[in-house]
VOKOLRO-530962 format. One record per residue (C-alpha): residue number from 1; residue in one letter; x, y, z. Coordinates in steps of 0.02 Angstrom, whole numbers, plus 32768, in hexadecimal, padded with zeros to 4 digits. Each point is the difference from the previous one (the first is absolute). Layout:
@nr: NUM&rest: A&X: X&Y: Y&Z: Z
...
% end
This chain:
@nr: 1&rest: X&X: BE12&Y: 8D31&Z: 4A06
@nr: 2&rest: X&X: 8006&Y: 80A8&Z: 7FD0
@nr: 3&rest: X&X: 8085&Y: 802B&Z: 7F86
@nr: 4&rest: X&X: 807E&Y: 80A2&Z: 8010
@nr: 5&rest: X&X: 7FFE&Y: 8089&Z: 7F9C
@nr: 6&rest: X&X: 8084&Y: 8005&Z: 7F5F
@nr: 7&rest: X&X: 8024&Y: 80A9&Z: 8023
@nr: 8&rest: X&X: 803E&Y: 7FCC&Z: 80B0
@nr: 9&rest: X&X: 8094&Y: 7FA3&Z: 7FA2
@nr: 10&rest: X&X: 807B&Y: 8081&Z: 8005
@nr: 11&rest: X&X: 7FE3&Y: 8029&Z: 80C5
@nr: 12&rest: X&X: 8022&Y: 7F45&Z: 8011
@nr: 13&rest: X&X: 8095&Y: 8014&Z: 7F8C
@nr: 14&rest: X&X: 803C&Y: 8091&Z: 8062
@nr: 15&rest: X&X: 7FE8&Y: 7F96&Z: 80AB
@nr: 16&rest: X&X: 8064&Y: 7F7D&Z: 7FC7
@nr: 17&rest: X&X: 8086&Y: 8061&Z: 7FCB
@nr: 18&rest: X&X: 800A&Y: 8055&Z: 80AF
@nr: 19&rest: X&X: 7FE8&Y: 7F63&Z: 8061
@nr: 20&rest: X&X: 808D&Y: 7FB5&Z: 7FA2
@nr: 21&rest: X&X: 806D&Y: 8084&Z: 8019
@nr: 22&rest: X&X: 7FDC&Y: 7FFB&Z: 80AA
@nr: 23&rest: X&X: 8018&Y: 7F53&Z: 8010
@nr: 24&rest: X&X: 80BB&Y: 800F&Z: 7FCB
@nr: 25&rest: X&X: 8019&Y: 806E&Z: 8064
@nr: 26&rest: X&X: 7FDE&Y: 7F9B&Z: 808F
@nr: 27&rest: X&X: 8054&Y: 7F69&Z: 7FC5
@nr: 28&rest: X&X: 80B4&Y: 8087&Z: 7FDE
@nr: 29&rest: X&X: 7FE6&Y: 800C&Z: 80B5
@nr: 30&rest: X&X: 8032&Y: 7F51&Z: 8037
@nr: 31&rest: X&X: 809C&Y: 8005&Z: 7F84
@nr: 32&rest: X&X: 80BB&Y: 803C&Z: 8020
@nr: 33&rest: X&X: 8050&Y: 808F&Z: 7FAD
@nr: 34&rest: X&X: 80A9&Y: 7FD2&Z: 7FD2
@nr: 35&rest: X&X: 806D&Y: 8088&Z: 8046
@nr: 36&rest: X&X: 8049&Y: 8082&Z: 7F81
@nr: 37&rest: X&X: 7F81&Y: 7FC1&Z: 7F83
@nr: 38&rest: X&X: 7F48&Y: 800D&Z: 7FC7
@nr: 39&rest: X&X: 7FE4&Y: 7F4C&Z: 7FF5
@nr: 40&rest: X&X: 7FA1&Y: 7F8B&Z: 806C
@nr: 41&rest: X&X: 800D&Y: 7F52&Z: 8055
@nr: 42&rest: X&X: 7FA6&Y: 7F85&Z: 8049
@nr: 43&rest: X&X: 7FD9&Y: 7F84&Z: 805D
@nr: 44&rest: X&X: 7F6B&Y: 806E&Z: 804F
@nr: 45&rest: X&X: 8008&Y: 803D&Z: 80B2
@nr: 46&rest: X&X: 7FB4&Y: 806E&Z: 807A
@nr: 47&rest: X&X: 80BD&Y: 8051&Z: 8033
@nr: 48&rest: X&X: 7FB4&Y: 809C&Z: 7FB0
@nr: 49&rest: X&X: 7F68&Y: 7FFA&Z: 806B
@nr: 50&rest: X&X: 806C&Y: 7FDB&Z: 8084
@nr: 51&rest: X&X: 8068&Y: 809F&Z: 7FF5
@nr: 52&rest: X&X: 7F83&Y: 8074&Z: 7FDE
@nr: 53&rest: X&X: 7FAD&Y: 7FCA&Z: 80B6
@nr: 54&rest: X&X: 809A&Y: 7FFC&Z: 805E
@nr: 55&rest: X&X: 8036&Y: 80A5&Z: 7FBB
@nr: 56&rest: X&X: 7FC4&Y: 809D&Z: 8084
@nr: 57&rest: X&X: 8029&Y: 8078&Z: 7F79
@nr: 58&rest: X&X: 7F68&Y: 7FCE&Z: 7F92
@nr: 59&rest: X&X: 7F96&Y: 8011&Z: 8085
@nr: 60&rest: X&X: 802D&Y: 80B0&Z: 8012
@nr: 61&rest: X&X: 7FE3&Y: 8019&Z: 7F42
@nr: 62&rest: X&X: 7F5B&Y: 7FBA&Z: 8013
@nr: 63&rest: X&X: 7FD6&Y: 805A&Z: 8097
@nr: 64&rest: X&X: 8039&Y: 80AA&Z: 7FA5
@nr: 65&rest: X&X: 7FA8&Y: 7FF6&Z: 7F52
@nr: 66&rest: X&X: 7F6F&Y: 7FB7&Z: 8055
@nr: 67&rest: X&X: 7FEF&Y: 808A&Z: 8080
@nr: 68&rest: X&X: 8051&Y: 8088&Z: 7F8E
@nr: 69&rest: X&X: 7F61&Y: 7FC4&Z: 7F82
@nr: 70&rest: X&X: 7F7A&Y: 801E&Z: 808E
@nr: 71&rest: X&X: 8033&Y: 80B3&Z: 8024
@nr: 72&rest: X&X: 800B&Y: 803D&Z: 7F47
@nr: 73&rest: X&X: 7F5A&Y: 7FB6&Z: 7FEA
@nr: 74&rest: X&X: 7FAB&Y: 8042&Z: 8092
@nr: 75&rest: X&X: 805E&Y: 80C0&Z: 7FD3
@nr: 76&rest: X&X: 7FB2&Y: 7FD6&Z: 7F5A
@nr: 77&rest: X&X: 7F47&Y: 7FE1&Z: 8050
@nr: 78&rest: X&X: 8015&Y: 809F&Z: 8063
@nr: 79&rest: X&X: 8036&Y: 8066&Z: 7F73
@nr: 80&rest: X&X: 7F8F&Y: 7FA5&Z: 7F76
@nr: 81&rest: X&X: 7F62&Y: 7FF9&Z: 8058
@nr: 82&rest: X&X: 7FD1&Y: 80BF&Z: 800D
@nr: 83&rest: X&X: 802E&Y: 8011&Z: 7F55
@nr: 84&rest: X&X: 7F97&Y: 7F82&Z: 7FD0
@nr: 85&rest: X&X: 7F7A&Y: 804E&Z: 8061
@nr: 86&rest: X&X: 800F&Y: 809E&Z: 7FAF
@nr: 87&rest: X&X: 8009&Y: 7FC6&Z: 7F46
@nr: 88&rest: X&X: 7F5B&Y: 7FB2&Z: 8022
@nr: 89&rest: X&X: 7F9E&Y: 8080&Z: 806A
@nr: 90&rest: X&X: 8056&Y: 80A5&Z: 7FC2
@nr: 91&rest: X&X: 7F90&Y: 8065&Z: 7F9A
@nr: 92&rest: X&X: 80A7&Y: 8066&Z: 7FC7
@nr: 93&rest: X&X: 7FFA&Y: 7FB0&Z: 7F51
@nr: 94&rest: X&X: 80B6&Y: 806A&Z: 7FD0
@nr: 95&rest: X&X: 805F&Y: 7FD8&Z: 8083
@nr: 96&rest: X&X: 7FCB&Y: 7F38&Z: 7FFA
@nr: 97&rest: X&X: 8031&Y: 7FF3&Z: 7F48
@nr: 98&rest: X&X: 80AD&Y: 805B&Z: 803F
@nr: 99&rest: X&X: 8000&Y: 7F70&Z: 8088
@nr: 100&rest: X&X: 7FD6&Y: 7F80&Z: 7F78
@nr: 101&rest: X&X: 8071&Y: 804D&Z: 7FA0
@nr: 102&rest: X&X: 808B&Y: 7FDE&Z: 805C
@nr: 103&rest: X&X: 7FEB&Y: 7F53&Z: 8041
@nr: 104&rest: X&X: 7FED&Y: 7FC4&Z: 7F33
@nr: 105&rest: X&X: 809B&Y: 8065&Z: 7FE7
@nr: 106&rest: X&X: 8061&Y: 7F93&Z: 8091
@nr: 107&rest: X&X: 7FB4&Y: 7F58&Z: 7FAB
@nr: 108&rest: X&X: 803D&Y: 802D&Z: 7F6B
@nr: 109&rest: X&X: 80C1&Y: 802F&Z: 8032
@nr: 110&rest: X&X: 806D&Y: 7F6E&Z: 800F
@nr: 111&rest: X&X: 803F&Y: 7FC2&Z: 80AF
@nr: 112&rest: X&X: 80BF&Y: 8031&Z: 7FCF
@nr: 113&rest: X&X: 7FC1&Y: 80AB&Z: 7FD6
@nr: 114&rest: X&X: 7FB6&Y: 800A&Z: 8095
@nr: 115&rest: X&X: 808D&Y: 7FC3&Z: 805F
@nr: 116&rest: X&X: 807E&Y: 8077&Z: 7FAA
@nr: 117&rest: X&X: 7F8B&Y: 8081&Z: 8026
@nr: 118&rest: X&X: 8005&Y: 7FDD&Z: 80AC
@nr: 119&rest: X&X: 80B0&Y: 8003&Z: 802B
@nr: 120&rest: X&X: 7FFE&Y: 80B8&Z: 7F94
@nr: 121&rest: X&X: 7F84&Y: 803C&Z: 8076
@nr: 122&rest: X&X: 8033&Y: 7FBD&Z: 80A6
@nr: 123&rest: X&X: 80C1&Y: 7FE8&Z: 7FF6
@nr: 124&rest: X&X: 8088&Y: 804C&Z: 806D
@nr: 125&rest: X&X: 800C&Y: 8099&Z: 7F54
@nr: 126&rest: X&X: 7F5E&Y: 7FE1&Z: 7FD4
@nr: 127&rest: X&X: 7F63&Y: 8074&Z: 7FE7
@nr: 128&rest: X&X: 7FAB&Y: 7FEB&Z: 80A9
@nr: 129&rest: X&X: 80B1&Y: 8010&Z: 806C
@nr: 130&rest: X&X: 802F&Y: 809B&Z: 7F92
@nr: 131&rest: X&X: 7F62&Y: 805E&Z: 8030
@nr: 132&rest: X&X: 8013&Y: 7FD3&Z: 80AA
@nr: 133&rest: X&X: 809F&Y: 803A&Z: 801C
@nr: 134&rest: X&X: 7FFE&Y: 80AA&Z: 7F91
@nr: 135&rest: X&X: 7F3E&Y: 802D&Z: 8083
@nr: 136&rest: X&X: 807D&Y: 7FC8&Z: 8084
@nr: 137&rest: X&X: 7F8F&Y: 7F81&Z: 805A
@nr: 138&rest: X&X: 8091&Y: 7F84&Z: 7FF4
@nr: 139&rest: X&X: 80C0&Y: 8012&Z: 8010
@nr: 140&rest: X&X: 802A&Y: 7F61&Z: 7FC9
@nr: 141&rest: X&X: 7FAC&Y: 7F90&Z: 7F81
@nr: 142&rest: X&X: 7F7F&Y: 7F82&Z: 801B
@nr: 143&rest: X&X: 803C&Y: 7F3A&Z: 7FDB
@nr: 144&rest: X&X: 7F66&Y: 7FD2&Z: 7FC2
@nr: 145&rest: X&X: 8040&Y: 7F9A&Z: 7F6B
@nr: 146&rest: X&X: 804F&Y: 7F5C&Z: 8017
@nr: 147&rest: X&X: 7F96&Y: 7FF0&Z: 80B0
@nr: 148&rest: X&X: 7F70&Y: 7FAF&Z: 800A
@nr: 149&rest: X&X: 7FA1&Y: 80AD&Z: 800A
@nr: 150&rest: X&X: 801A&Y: 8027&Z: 7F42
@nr: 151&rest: X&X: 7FE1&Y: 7F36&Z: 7FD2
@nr: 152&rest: X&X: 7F3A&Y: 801B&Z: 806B
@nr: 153&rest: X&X: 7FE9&Y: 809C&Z: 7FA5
@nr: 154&rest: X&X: 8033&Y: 7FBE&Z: 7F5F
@nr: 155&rest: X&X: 7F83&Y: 7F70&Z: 801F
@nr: 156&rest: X&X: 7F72&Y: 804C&Z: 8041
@nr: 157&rest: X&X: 7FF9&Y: 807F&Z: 7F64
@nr: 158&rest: X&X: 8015&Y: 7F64&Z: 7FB4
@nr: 159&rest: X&X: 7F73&Y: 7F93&Z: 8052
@nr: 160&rest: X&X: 7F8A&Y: 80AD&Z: 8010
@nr: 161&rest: X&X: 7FAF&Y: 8006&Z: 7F54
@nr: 162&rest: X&X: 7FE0&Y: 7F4A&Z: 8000
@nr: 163&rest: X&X: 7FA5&Y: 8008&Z: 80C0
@nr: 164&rest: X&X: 7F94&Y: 80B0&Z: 7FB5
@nr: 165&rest: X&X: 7FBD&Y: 7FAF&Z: 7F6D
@nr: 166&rest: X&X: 7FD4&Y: 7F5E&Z: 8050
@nr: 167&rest: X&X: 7FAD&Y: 8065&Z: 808A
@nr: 168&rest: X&X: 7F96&Y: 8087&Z: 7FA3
@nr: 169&rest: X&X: 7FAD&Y: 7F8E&Z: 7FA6
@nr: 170&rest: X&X: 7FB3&Y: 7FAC&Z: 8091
@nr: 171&rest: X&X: 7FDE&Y: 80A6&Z: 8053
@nr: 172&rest: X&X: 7FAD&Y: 8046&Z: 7F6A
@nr: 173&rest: X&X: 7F93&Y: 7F6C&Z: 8007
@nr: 174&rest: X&X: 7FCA&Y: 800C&Z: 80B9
@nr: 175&rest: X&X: 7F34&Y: 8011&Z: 8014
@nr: 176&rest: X&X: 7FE4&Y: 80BA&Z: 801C
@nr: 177&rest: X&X: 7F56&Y: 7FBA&Z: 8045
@nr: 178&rest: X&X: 8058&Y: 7FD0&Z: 8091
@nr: 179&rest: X&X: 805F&Y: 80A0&Z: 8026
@nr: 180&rest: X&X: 7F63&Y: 805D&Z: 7FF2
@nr: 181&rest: X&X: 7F97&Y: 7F99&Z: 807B
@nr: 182&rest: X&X: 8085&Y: 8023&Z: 806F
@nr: 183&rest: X&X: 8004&Y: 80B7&Z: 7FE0
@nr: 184&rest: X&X: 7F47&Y: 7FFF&Z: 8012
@nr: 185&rest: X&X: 7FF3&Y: 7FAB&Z: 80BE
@nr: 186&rest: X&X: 807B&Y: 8087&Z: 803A
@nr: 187&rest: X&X: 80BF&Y: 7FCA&Z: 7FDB
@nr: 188&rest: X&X: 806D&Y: 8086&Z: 7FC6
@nr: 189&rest: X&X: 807A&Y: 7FFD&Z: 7F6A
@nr: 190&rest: X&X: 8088&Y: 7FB5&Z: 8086
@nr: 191&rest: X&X: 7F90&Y: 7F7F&Z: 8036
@nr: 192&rest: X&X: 7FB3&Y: 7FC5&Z: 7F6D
@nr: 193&rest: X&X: 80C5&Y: 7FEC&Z: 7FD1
@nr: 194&rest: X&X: 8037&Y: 7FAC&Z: 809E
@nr: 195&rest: X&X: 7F57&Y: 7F95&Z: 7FF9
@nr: 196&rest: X&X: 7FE0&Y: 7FDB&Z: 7F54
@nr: 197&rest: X&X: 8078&Y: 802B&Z: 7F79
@nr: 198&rest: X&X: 808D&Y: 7FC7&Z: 8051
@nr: 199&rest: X&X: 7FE0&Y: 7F3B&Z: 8034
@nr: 200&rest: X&X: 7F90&Y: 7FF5&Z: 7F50
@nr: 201&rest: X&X: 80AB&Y: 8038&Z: 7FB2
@nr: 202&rest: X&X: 806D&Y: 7F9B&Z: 805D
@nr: 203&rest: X&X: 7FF1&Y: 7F5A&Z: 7F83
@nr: 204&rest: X&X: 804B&Y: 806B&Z: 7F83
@nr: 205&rest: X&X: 808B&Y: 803C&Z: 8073
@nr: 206&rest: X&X: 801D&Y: 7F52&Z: 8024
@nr: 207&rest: X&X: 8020&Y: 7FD0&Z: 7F4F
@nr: 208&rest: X&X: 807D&Y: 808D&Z: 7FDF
@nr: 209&rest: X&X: 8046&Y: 7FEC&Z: 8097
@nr: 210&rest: X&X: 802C&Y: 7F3C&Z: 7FC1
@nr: 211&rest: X&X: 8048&Y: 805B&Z: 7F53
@nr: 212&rest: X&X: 806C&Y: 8069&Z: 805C
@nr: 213&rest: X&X: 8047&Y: 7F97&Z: 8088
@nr: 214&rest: X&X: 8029&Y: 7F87&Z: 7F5F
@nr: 215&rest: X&X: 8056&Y: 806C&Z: 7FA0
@nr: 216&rest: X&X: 8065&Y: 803F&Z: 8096
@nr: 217&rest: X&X: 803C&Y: 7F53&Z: 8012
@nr: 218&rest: X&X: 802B&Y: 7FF3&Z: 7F55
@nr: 219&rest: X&X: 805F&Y: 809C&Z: 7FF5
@nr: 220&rest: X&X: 80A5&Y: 8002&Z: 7FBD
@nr: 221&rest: X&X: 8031&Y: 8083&Z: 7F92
@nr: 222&rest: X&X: 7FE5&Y: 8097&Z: 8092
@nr: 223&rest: X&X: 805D&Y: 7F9D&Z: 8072
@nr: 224&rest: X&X: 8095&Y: 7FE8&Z: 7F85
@nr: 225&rest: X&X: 8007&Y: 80A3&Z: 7FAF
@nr: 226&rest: X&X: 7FCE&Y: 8077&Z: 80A8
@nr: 227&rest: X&X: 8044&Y: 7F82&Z: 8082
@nr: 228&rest: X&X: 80A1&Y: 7FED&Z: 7FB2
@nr: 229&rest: X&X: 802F&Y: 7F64&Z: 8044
@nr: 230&rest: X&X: 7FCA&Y: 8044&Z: 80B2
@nr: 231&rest: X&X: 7F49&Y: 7FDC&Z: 8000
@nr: 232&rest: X&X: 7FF3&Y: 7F2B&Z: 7FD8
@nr: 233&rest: X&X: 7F5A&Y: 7FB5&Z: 7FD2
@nr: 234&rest: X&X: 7FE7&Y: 7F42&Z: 7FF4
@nr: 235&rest: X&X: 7FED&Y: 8022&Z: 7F31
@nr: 236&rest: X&X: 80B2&Y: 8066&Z: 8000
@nr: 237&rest: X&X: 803B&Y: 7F6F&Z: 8063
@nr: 238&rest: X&X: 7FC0&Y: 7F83&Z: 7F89
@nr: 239&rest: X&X: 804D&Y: 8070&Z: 7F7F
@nr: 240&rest: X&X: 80B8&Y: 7FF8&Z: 8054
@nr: 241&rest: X&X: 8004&Y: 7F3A&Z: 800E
@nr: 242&rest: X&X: 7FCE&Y: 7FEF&Z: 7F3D
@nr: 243&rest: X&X: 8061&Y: 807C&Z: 7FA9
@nr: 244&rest: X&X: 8096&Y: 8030&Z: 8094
@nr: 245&rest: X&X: 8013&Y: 7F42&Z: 8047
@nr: 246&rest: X&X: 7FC9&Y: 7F8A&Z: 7F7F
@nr: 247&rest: X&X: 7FA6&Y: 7F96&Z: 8085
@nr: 248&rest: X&X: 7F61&Y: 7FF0&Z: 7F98
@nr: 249&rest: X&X: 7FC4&Y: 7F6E&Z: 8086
@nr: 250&rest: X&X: 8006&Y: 806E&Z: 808D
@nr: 251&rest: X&X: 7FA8&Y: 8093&Z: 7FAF
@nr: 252&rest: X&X: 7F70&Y: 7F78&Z: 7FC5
@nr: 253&rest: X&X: 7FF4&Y: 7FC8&Z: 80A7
@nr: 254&rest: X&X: 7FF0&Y: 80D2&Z: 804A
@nr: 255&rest: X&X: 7F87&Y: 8017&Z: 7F5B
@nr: 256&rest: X&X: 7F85&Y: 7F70&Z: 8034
@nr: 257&rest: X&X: 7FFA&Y: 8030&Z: 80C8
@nr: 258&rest: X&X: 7FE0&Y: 80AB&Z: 7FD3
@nr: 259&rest: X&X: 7F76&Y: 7FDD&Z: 7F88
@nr: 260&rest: X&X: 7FAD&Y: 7F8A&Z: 8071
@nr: 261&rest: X&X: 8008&Y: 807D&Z: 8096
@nr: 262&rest: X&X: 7FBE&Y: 807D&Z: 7F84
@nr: 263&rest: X&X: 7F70&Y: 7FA3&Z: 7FC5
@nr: 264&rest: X&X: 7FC5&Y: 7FBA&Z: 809D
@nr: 265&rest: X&X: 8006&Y: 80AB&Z: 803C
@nr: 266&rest: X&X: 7FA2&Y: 8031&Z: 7F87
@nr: 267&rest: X&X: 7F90&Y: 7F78&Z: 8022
@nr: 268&rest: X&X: 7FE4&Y: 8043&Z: 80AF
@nr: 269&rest: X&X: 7FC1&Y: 80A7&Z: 7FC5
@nr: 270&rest: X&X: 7F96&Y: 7FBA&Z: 7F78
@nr: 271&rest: X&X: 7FA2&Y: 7F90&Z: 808B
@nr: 272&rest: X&X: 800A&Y: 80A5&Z: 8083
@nr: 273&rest: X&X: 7FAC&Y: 8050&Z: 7F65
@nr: 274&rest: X&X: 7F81&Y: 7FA9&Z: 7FDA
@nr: 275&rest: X&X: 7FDF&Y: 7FEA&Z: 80DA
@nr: 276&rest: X&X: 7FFB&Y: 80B6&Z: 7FFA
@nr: 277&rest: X&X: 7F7F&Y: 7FF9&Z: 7F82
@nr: 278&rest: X&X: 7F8E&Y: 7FA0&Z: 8045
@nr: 279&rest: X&X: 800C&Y: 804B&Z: 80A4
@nr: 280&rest: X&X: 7FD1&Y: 80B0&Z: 7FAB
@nr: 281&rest: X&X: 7F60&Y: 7FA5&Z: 7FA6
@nr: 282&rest: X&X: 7FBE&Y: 7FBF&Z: 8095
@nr: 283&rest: X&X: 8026&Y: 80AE&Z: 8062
@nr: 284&rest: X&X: 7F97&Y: 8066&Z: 7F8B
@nr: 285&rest: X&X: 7F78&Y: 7F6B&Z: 7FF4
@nr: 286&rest: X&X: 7FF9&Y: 8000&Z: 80A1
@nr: 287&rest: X&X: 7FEB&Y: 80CB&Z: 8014
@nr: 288&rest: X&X: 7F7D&Y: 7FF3&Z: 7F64
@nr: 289&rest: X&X: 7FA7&Y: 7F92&Z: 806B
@nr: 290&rest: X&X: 7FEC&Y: 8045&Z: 809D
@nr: 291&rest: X&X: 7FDB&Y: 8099&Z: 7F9A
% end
């Protein structure tokens, strides 16, 4: 039998920890808040449960974050990806260290910061609407804050750094071999993109596009402090029954759907991952053969 590791004790430690906190968690779901109070009683039932699926409202939640999520990560892949691209391939050693520069300088900054900074820029006085007005492109101001506009732009500067860094890596490491042989049977720069780069890179775009869509689900300070109340995510919502209701049942019951929806969505773009993977192995094994 072979024996584990003392120096994997604390990750079990750890583990326990989280799967017991987890476990009460589900078991405050089957209580009863006592209204006006924080307290709990039993016997355990599934009246939560029961609410929760007979209640449209939280399917629109769902629906919202879940699909509010997708389209801040995908803005992120579109935005994130050509940077990437360029901080690997750019021979402009100056103006990638500025690029660098920046994205340490927005991990660094703390997400209230950032938030505060935010409604500054974009706010009905704020820096952006002010310049607009005074070049007279606009006669009235923008409402981007407190819409869920300034909560995706929020996020997505957010999420950006995060989706860069796990993707340069991955192109820095590409085979260069492979870009060449292409070059060399007759594929132009577009091409050998199109062709090559792009579906050898597009493991890599799968894993950041998994860290983004999970911390857009997970959001919760943008949406409180830019949405004012307006823009309602499932962990805002979570928030309100805690700390505004007292009905820490309910919200247990909210916290574990949503993390199981999470993870098994997660789940499905882990195994779409690794699918993809193997379907770009045997594409270029198959072109290295026949070649």
């Amino acid at each position: 039998m072979r024996r584990i590791p003392w120096t994997a004790a604390p990750g079990f430690v750890i583990l326990a920890i989280l799967l017991g906190a987890y476990g009460a968690f589900f078991a405050t779901g089957f209580l009863t808040q006592i209204p006006g109070t924080a307290q709990l009683s039993g016997p355990p039932s599934f009246d939560n449960y029961i609410r929760f699926l007979t209640d449209e409202g939280q399917i629109g939640l769902f629906g919202y974050t879940f699909v509010f999520a997708i389209v801040v990560s995908a803005i992120t892949v579109v935005i994130g990806y050509p940077l990437a691209y360029f901080l690997a391939r750019s021979e402009n050693r100056r103006l990638r260290l500025l690029i660098l520069g920046v994205l340490i300088a927005t991990f660094m900054s703390g997400t209230v910061t950032r938030a505060y900074g935010w409604m500054v820029l974009l706010g009905n006085k704020g820096l952006l609407n002010q310049l607009l007005l005074q070049l007279g492109l606009i006669d009235r101001p923008l409402r981007i804050v407190y819409r869920d506009t300034g909560v995706a732009i929020a996020l997505i500067h957010f999420i950006l750094p995060f989706f860069v860094m796990t993707v340069v890596g991955a192109l820095r490491n590409l085979p260069r071999g492979v870009e060449e042989s292409s070059r060399d049977l007759g594929a132009g720069p577009l091409r050998t993109f199109w062709k090559v780069t792009l579906p050898l890179s597009l493991p890599a775009i799968a894993e950041g596009l998994a860290l983004a869509l999970a911390l857009s689900l997970s959001a919760f300070l943008f949406p409180l402090m830019l949405g004012g109340g307006r823009v309602r995510m499932v962990a805002n919502y979570i928030y309100e029954q805690i700390f505004v209701s007292f009905d820490m049942a309910f919200a247990a019951v909210v916290s574990i759907v949503f993390l199981v929806m999470a993870m098994l969505t997660l789940v499905a773009m882990t195994k779409g991952q690794k699918l993809l993977m193997a379907y770009i192995s045997g594409r270029f094994a198959h072109r290295g053969a026949a070649a």
